[in-house]
C-alpha positions in Angstrom: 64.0 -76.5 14.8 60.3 -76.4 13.0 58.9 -78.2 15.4 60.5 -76.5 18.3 59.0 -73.3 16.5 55.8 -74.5 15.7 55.4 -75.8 19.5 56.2 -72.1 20.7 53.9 -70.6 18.2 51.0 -73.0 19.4 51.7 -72.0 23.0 51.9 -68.9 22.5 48.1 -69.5 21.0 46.9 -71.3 24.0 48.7 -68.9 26.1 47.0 -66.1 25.1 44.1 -67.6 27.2 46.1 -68.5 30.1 46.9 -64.4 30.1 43.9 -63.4 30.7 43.1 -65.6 33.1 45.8 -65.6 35.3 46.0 -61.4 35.2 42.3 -61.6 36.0 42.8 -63.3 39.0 46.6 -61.7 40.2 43.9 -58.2 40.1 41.8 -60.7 42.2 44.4 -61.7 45.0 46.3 -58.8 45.3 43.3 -57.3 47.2 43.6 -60.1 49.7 40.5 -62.0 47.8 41.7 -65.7 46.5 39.1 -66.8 43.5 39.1 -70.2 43.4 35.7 -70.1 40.9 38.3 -69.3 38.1 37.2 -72.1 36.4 33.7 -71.5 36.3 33.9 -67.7 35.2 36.2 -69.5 32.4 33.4 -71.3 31.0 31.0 -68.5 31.5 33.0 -66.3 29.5 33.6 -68.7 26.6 29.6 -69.7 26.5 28.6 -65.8 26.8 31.5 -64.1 24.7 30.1 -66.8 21.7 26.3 -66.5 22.5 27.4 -62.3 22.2 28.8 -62.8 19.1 26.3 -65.1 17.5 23.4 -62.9 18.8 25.2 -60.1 17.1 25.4 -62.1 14.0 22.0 -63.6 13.8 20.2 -60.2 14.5 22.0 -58.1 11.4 22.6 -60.8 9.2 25.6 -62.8 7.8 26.3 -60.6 5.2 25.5 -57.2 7.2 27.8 -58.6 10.3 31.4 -56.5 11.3 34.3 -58.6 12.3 35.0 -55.7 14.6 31.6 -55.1 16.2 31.6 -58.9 16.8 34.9 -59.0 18.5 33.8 -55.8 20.6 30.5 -57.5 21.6 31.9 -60.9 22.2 34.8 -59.3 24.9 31.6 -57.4 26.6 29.2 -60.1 27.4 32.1 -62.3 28.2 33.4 -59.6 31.1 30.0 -58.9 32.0 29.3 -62.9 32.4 32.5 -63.3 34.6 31.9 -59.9 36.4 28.3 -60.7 37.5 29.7 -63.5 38.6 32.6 -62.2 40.9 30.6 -59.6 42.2 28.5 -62.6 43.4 31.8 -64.4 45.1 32.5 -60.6 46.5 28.9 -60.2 48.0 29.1 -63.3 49.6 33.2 -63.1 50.6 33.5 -59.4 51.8 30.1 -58.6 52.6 28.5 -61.8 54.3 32.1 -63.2 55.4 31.6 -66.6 53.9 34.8 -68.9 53.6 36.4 -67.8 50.2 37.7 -71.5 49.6 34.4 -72.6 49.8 32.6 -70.0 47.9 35.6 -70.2 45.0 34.4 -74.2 44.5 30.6 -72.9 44.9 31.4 -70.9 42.0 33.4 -72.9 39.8 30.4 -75.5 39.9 28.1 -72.9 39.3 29.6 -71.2 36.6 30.6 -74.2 34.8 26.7 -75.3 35.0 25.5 -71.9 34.1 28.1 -72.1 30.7 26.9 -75.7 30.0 23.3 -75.0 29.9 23.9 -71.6 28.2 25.7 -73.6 25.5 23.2 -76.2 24.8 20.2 -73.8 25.3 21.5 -71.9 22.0 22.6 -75.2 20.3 19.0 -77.1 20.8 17.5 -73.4 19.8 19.3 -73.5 16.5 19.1 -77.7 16.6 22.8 -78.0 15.9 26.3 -76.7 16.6 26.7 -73.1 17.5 29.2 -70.9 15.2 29.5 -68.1 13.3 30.7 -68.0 9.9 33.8 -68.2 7.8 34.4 -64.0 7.7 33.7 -63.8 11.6 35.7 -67.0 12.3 38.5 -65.1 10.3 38.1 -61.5 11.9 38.6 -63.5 15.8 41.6 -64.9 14.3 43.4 -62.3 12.4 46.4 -61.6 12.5 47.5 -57.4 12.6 51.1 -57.4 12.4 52.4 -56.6 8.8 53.3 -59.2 6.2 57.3 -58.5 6.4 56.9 -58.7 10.2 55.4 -62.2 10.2 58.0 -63.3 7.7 60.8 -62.8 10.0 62.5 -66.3 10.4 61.8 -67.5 13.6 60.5 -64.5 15.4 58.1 -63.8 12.7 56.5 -67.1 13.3 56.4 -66.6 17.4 55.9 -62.9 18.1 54.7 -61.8 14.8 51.8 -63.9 13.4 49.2 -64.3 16.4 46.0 -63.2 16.9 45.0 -59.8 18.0 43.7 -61.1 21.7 48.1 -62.1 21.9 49.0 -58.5 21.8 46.0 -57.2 23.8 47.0 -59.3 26.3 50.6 -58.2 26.5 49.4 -54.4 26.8 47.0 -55.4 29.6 50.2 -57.3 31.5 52.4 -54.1 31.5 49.7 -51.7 32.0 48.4 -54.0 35.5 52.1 -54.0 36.1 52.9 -49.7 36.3 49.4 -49.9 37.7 50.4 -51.6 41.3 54.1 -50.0 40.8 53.3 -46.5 39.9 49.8 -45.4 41.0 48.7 -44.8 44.3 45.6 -46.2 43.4 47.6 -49.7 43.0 49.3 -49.1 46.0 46.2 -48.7 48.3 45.3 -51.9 46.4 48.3 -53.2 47.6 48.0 -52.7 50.9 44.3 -53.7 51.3 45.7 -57.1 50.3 48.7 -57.2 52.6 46.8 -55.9 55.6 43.5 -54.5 55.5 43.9 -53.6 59.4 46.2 -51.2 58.7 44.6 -49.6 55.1 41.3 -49.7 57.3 42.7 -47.5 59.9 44.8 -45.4 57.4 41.3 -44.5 55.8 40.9 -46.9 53.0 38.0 -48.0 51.8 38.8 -51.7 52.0 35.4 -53.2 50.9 35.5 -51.0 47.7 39.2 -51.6 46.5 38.1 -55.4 47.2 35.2 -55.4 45.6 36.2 -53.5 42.6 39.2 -55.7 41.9 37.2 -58.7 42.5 34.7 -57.6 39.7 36.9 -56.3 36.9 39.7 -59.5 37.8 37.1 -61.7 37.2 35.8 -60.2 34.2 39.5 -59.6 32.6 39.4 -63.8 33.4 36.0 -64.6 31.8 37.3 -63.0 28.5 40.4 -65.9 28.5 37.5 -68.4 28.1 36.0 -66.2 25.2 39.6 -65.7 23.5 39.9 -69.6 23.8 36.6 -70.1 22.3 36.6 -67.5 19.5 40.2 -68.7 18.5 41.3 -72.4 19.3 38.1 -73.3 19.7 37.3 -72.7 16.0 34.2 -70.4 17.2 32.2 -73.3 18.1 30.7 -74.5 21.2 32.7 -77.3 23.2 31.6 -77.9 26.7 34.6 -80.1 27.1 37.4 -78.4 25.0 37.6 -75.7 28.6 37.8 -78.2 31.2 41.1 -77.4 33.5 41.7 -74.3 31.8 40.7 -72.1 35.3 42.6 -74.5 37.4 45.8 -73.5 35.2 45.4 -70.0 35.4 45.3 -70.6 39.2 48.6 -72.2 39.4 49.7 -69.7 37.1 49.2 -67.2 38.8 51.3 -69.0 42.1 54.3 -70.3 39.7 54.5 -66.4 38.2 54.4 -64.8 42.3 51.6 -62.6 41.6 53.8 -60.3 38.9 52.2 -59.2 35.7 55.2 -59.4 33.5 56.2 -62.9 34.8 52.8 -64.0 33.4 54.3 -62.7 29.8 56.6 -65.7 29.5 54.9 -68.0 32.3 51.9 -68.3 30.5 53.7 -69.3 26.6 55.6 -72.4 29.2 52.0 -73.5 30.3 51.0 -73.4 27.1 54.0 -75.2 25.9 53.4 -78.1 28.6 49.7 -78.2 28.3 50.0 -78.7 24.3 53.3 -80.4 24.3 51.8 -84.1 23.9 50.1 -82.9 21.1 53.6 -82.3 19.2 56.3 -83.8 21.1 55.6 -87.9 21.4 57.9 -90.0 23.4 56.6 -93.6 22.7 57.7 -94.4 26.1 56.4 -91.1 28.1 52.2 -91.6 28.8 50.0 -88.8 27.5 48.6 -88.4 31.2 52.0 -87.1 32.5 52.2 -84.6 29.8 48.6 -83.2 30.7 49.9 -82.8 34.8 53.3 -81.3 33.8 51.9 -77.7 34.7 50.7 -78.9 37.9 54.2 -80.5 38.5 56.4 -77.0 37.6 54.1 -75.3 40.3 54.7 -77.5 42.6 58.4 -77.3 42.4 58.4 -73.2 42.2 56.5 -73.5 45.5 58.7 -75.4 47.0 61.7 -73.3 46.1 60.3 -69.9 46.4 58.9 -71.2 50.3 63.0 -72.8 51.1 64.2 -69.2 49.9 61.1 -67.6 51.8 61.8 -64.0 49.9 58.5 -61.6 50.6 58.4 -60.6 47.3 57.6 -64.1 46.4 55.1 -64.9 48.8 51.0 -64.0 48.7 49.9 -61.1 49.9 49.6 -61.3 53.2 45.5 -61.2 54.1 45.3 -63.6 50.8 41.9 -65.3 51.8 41.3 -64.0 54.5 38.1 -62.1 55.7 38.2 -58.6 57.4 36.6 -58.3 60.6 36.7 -54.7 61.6 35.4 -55.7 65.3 38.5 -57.4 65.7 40.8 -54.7 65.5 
């Protein structure tokens, strides 16, 4: 039972990333825009959301530095890194029409290139590793919920006793969810993603809604790479430690049919599976298998959800597809 607790409690950790990576980019496809640089605005968030907060840090001083301030400054650069970078894949998708595979994997090399040279621009520029120190460390992983709270058997441990990002991220699920089902503005969004021929001709602005959830998806996604930094990351810069971690919040986003709440529990499973060779070894059962067990769930949900073919499990509709008004 401790380790079975223990192995949620971790993936709830890791899922915490996964959250904001996959609502980032469910924002992202339900305007009919499919991301597939993910992965690189990952990496740019986690290399600008730690060069944030270390700029922050350096420039008042360790003593004179706010846990608070940090966290606020680290979240900011990291959405502005990943929103720069979207609104480049929305330039080049909605406005120049360019294949949005294509331009997804243009990104994802990009990005990753621009967050590896970032980190080791600031590493040789202090010559050695890039972190912050002990009382920042401890502000990105605090934990707000109340001592009798976290002491709760079981559910203390699970719910009760992650970091602040956990419960952020939860809020941001259920507020994107009553934002598609209860605002007309989500429903306009909605139906530029389903069919932009129709939202056109209803008088929808179809490049803006597409645009705008472009940007701010991929900026709520760049701040997963800065949570996963800033927390299991230890606050240091890793180049390798946020390799695949995109590529999951893709499939994620697929196994959880483009619903916020499913991403609530969806994401705490991938975390589960991605960590679980890390806890659970089976002498007989290879580490590599563990690490593609993700992959292997979102395979099977696609299969079933396309043998039941249900609408409300499918894409929407236009999903990568570009608009040509000429055509009409």
């Amino acid at each position: 039972m401790n380790t079975l607790v223990t192995l949620i409690a971790a993936a709830g950790t890791f899922g915490t990333v996964l959250m904001f990576g996959t609502l980032g980019e469910i924002l992202t496809e339900k305007s009919g825009n499919l991301n597939l640089g993910v992965e690189g605005i990952v990496f740019m968030g986690g290399a600008f959301g730690l060069a944030g907060a270390y700029s922050y840090e350096a420039l008042v001083g360790v003593g004179s530095s706010n846990g608070l301030i940090a966290i606020i400054v680290a979240a900011i650069s990291a959405f502005l890194a990943g929103a720069v970078a979207s609104a480049l894949f929305s330039f080049l998708t909605i406005t120049l029409r360019a294949n949005q595979n294509v331009t997804g994997l243009a990104l994802t090399i990009l990005g990753t290139g621009v967050a590896k040279f970032t980190g080791e621009y600031m590493r040789h520029k202090v010559g050695g590793f890039v972190t912050l120190s002990n009382p920042l460390k401890e502000a990105f992983t605090f934990v707000p919920m109340p001592n009798f709270l976290q002491n709760i058997p079981i559910i203390g441990k699970i719910l009760f006793s992650q970091s602040i990002f956990f419960y952020i991220a939860i809020i941001l699920a259920v507020a994107m969810h009553l934002f598609f089902q209860k605002t007309k503005t989500g429903l306009y969004l909605r139906s530029v993603g389903e069919s932009p021929v129709t939202a056109d001709a209803a008088g929808i602005n179809m490049v803006k809604y597409r645009y705008l959830a472009t940007i701010i998806g991929g900026g709520i996604s760049a701040i997963g790479g800065m949570v996963y930094v800033m927390t299991t990351g230890g606050c240091t810069w890793n180049e390798h430690s946020l390799a695949g971690i995109g590529w999951l919040a893709v499939a994620l986003v697929i196994f959880c049919m483009w619903k916020p709440l499913n991403v609530l529990w969806g994401a705490i499973l991938f975390g589960a599976l991605k960590i679980m060779y890390m806890r659970v070894v089976l002498p007989f059962f290879p580490t590599e298998l563990y690490k593609i067990l993700p992959y292997v769930v979102t395979v099977i949900v696609l299969i079933i959800t396309s043998m039941r073919n249900s609408r409300d499990k499918q894409p929407p509709a236009s999903l990568g597809l570009n608009y040509f008004r000429e055509d009409r």
